[in-house]
C-alpha positions in Angstrom: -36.0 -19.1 -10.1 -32.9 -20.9 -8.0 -32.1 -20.1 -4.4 -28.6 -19.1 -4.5 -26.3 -19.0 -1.5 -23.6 -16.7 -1.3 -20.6 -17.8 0.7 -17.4 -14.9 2.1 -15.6 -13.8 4.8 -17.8 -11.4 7.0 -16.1 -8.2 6.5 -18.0 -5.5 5.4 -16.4 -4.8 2.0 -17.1 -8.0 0.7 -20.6 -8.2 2.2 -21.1 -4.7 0.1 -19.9 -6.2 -3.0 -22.0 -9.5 -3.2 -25.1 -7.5 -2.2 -24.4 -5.7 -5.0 -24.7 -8.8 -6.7 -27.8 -10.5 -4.8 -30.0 -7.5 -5.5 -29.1 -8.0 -9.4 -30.2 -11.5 -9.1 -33.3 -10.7 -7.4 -34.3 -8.7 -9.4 -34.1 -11.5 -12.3 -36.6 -13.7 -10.5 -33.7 -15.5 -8.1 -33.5 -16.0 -4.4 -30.2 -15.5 -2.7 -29.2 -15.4 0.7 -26.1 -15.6 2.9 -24.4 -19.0 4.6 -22.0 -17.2 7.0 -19.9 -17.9 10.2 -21.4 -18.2 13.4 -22.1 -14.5 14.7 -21.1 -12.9 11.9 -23.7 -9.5 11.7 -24.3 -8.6 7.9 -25.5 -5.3 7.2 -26.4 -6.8 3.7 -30.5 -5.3 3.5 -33.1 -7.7 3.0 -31.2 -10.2 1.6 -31.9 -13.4 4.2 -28.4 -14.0 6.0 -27.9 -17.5 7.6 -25.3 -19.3 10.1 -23.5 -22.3 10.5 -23.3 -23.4 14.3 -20.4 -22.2 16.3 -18.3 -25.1 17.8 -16.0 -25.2 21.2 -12.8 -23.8 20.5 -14.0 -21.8 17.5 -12.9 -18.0 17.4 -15.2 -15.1 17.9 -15.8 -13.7 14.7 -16.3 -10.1 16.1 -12.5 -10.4 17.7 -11.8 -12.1 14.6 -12.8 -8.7 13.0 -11.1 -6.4 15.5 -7.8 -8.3 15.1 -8.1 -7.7 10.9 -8.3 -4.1 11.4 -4.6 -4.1 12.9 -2.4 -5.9 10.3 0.9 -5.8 10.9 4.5 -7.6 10.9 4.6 -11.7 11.0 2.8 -12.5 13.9 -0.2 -10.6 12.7 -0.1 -12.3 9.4 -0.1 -15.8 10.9 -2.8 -14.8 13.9 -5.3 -13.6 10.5 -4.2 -16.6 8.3 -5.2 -19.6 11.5 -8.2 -17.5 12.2 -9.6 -17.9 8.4 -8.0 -21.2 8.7 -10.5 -21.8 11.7 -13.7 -19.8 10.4 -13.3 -22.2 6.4 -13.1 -25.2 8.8 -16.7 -24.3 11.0 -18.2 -23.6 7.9 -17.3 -26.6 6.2 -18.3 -28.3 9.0 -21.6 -27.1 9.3 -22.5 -26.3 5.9 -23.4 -28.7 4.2 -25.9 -30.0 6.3 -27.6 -26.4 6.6 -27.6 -25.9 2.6 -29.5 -28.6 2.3 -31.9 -27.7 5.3 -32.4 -24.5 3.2 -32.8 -25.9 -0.3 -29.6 -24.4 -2.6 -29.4 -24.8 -6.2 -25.5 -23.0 -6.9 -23.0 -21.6 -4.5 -21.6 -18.3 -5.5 -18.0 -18.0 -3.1 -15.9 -15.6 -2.6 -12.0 -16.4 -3.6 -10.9 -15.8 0.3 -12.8 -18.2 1.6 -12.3 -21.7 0.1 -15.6 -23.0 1.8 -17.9 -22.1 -1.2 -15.9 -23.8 -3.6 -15.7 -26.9 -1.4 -19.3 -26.9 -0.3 -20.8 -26.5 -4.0 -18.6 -29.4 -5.2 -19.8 -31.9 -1.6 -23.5 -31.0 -2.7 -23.0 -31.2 -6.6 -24.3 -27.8 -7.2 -22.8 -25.2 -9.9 -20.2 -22.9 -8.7 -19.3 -19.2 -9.2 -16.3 -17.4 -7.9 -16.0 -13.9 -7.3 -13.2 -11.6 -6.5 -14.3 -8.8 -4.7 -10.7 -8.1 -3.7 -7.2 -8.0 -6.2 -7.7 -11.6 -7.9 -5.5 -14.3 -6.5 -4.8 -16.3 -9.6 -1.5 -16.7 -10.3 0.0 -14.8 -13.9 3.7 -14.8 -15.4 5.0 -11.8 -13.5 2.1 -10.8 -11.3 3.1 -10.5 -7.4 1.2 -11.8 -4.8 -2.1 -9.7 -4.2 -1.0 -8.2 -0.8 2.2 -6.7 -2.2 3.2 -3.6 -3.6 5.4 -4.6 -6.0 5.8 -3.7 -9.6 4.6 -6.1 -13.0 8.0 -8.0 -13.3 7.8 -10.8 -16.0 11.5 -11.1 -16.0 11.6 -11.9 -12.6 10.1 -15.2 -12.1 12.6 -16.7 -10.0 11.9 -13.9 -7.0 7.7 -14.8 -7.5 8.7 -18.4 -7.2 10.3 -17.7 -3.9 7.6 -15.6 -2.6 4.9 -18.1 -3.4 6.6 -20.6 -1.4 7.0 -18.2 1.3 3.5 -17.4 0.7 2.6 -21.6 1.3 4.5 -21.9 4.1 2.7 -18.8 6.0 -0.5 -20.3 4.7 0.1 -23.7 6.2 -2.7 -24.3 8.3 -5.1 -22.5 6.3 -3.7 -25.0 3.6 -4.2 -28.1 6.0 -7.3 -27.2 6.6 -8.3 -27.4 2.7 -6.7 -30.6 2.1 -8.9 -32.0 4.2 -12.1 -31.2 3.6 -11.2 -31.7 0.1 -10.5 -35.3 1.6 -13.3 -35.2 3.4 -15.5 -34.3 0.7 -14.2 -36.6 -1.9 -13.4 -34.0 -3.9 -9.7 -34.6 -4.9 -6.6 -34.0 -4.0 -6.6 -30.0 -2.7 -3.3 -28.0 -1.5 -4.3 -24.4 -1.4 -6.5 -21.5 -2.1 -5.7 -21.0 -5.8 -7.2 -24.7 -6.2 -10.4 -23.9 -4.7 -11.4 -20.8 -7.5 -13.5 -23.1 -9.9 -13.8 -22.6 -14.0 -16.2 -20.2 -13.9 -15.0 -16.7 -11.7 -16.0 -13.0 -11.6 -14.0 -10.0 -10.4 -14.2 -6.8 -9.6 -10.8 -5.8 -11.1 -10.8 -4.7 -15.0 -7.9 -4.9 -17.4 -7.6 -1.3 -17.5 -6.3 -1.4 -13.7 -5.3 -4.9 -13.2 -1.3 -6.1 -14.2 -1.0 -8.0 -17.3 -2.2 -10.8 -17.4 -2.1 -13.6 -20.5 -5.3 -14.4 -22.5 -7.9 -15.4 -22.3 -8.1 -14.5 -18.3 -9.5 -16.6 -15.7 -12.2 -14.7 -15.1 -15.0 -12.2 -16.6 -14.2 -8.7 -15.6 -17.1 -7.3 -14.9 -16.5 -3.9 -12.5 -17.7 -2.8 -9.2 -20.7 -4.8 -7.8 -22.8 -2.0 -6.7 -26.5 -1.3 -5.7 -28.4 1.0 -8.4 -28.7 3.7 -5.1 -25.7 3.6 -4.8 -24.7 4.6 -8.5 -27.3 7.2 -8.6 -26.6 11.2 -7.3 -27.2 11.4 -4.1 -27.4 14.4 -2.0 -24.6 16.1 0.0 -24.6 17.0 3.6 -22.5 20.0 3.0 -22.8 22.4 0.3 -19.5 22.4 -2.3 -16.5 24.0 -1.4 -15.3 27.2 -3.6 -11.8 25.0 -3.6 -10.7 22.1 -5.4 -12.2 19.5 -3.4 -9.9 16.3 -1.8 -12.0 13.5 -0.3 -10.5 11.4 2.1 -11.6 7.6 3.4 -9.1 5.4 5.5 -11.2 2.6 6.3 -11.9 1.3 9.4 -7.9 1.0 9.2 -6.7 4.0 9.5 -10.4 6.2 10.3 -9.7 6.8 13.9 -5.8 8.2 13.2 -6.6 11.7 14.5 -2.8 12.6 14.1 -3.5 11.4 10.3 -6.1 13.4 9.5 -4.9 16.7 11.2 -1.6 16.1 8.8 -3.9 15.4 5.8 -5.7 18.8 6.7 -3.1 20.5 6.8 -1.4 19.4 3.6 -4.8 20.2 2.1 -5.1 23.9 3.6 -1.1 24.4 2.2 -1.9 22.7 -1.4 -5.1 25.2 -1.8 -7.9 22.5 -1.5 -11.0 21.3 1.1 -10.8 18.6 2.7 -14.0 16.0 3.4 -13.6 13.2 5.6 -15.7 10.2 6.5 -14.1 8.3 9.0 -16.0 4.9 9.4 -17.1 5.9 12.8 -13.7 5.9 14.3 -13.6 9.7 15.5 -15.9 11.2 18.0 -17.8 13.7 17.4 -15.6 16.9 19.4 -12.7 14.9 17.4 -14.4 15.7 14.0 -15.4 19.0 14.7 -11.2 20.2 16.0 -10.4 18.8 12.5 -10.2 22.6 10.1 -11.3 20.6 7.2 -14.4 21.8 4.9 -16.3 18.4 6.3 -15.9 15.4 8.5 -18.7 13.0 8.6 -18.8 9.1 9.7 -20.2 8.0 6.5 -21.0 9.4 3.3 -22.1 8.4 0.0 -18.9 8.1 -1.2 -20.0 8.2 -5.3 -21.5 11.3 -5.2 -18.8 12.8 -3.2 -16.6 11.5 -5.8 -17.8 13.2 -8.7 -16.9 16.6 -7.7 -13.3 15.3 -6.0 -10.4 16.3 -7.5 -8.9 13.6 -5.8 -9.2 10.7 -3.2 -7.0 10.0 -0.6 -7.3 6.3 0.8 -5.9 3.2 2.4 -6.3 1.7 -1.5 -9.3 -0.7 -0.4 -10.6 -2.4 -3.5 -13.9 -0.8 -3.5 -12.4 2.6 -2.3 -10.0 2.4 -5.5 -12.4 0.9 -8.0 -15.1 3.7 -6.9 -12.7 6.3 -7.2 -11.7 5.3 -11.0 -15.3 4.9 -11.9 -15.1 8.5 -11.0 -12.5 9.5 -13.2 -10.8 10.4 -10.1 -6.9 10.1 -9.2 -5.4 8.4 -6.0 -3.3 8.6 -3.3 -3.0 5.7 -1.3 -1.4 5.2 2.0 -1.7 1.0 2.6 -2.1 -1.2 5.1 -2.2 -4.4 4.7 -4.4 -7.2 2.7 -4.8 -6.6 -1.0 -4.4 -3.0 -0.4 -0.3 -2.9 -1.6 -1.7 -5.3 -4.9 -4.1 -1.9 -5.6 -1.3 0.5 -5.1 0.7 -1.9 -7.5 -1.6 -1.4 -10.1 -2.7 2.3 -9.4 1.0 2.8 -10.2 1.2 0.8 -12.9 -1.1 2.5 -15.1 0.2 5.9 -13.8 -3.5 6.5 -12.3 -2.0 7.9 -8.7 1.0 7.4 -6.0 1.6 6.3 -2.7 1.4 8.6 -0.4 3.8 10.1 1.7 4.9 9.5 5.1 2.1 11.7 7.5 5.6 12.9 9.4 6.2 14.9 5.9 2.9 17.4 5.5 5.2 19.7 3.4 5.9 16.6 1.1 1.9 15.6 1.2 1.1 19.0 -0.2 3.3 19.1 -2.7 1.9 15.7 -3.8 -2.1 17.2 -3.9 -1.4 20.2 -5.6 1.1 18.2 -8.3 -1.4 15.8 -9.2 -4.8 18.2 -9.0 -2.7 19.8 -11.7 -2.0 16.6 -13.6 -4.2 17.1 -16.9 -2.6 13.8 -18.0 -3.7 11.8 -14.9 -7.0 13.1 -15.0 -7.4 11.5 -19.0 -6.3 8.8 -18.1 -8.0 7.6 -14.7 -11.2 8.8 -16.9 -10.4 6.0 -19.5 -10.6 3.8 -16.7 -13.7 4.9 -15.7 -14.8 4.5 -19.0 -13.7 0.5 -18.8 -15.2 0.3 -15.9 -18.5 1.6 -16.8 -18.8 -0.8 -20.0 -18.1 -4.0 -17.9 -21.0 -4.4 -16.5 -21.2 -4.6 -13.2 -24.1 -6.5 -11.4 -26.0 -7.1 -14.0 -23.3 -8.5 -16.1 -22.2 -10.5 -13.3 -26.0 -11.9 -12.4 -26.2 -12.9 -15.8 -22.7 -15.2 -15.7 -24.2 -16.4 -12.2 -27.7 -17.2 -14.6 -25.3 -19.1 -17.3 -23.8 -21.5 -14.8 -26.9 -22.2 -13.8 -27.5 -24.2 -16.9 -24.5 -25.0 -17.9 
């Protein structure tokens, strides 16, 4: 039995995925719990959840949160890069000194937040990476997670000049590595890609990520989900006579009203129903204007999934990888973070598009009814699934956690 602490940036995605993961390993006999950021609320069951101290000066992590949800244009991208900058540096700061108050044997850390790599190497303690998002390590003619570009491996003077771009905007968070990695007495550390560690698990699977050279830097091993949340669940709505769409924005894009009336309508016009779950974001008289077959704050997005036709989505890594392991095709509509490096990929391997712009509902509809007829994008978004399914998932990813253990 080892305690195992789990280390990530407290958005709820993330937290989804590496609960995923902690009820795998708890199930094997381990004990893992949550080291996160002062305030940070974790909706993560009964997996134990505890905090560093929050220092003067440090941000709120709840407006830290808020601001997330509105990415957008250079200033935004440097306000979210000095507030992760911030939240690495508390928990660096008070980390160490609370993992060994609460007895750790391994650090399991999420690639975003360089804090669980520099933690386990201060204590001494095995290390595990895990991408729950598009995997930042760099590949010959891979772009940068958060854009939408296209698999280029002739262009490696343009990806050069990006990743510079990239250092430059990531200069503080890159200050703040270098030292504790000082600090520590770690090494010499410049950036995030030099806090991922030898031994890393993602979420992404060859079959949707861009090529990448062998043997890859990490074990593929699928979606991180809960057993409930992989088995049938039942509907709140009985099944449309229609081809069904299902549509999830996030907590993006889920309180867009002028969105989803566009979407229902392009729906209505391409012959399908429409099901909505909107994260919360619309009130309820706002739901019920919407003519859609169902609008709904949450819902168990899996077993709406199996009788979609096809998902429409801001191209959130668990949005997209839940979507494949349905066999289902995308369109994606994205925002920001590793959402264009999804879209990228969906592309790619010819799995869905990006959607069109919500002031063209003619040109949306024609898009839903082209690909619910698109016998060649269903076969091969199935094959997917079917990579998907033999990768793993928790349990193979609880047992790579187990090897490092002894390694």
């Amino acid at each position: 039995m080892a305690r195992i602490a789990f280390i990530c940036p407290p958005f709820a995605a993330h937290l989804a995925s590496f609960r995923g993961l902690g009820e795998a390993l708890r199930t094997r006999g381990h004990e893992p719990f949550f080291l996160l950021n002062a305030g940070a609320e974790a909706a993560v069951g009964d997996i134990p959840v505890h905090h560093v101290a929050a220092r003067d000066g440090d941000p709120d992590v709840a407006r830290v949160l808020v601001a997330a949800e509105k990415p957008g244009g250079l200033v935004a991208t440097l306000r979210t890069i000095a507030d992760s900058a911030a939240l690495t540096d508390q928990l660096c700061d008070g980390g160490r000194t609370r993992l060994e108050a609460l007895g750790v044997d391994a650090v399991v850390g999420d690639q975003m937040e360089p804090a669980g790599f520099l933690l386990a190497k201060a204590l001494d303690l095995p290390f595990v990476g895990l991408a729950c998002a598009v995997p930042i390590d760099p590949a010959p003619g891979v772009p940068l997670p958060f854009l939408d570009w296209p698999y280029e491996p002739e262009a490696e003077g343009k990806h050069r000049r990006t990743s510079k771009i990239a250092a430059a905007l990531s200069r503080r968070q890159n200050q703040v590595i270098a030292a504790w990695g000082q600090r520590f007495g770690i090494g010499p550390l410049a950036s995030l890609t030099d806090c991922l560690g030898p031994v890393q698990i993602a979420q992404m699977v060859p079959a949707l990520d861009l090529p990448r050279p062998e043997p890859l830097p990490f074990v593929p091993v699928g979606p991180l989900r809960r057993p409930e949340e992989l088995a049938d669940a039942p509907l709140p709505f009985a099944l449309p006579d229609k081809p069904l769409v299902f549509t999830t924005m996030g907590t993006l894009l889920g309180g867009d009203l002028n969105l989803w009336r566009v979407l229902a309508k392009a729906s209505r016009e391409a012959g399908a129903s429409l099901v909505i779950a909107h994260g919360g974001r619309l009130s309820d008289a706002d739901a019920d204007k919407l003519d859609v077959h169902h609008a709904a704050a949450f819902l168990p997005y899996r077993a709406v999934m199996e009788h979609a036709a096809l998902v429409i989505t801001h191209g959130g890594s668990n949005t997209v990888l839940d979507a494949l392991a349905c066999g289902v095709p995308l369109l994606i509509r994205p925002v920001g973070f590793d959402q264009p490096g999804n879209l990228a990929r969906v592309r790619h391997h010819r799995l869905g598009e990006k959607l069109a712009s919500p002031r063209r509902s003619g040109l949306i509809a024609e898009q839903i009814r082209r690909m619910m007829a698109d016998k060649a994008m269903k076969t091969r978004c199935q094959a997917v699934a079917k990579a998907l399914d033999q990768a793993g998932g928790a349990k193979r990813a609880a047992e790579i956690v187990e090897a490092a253990l002894s390694a």
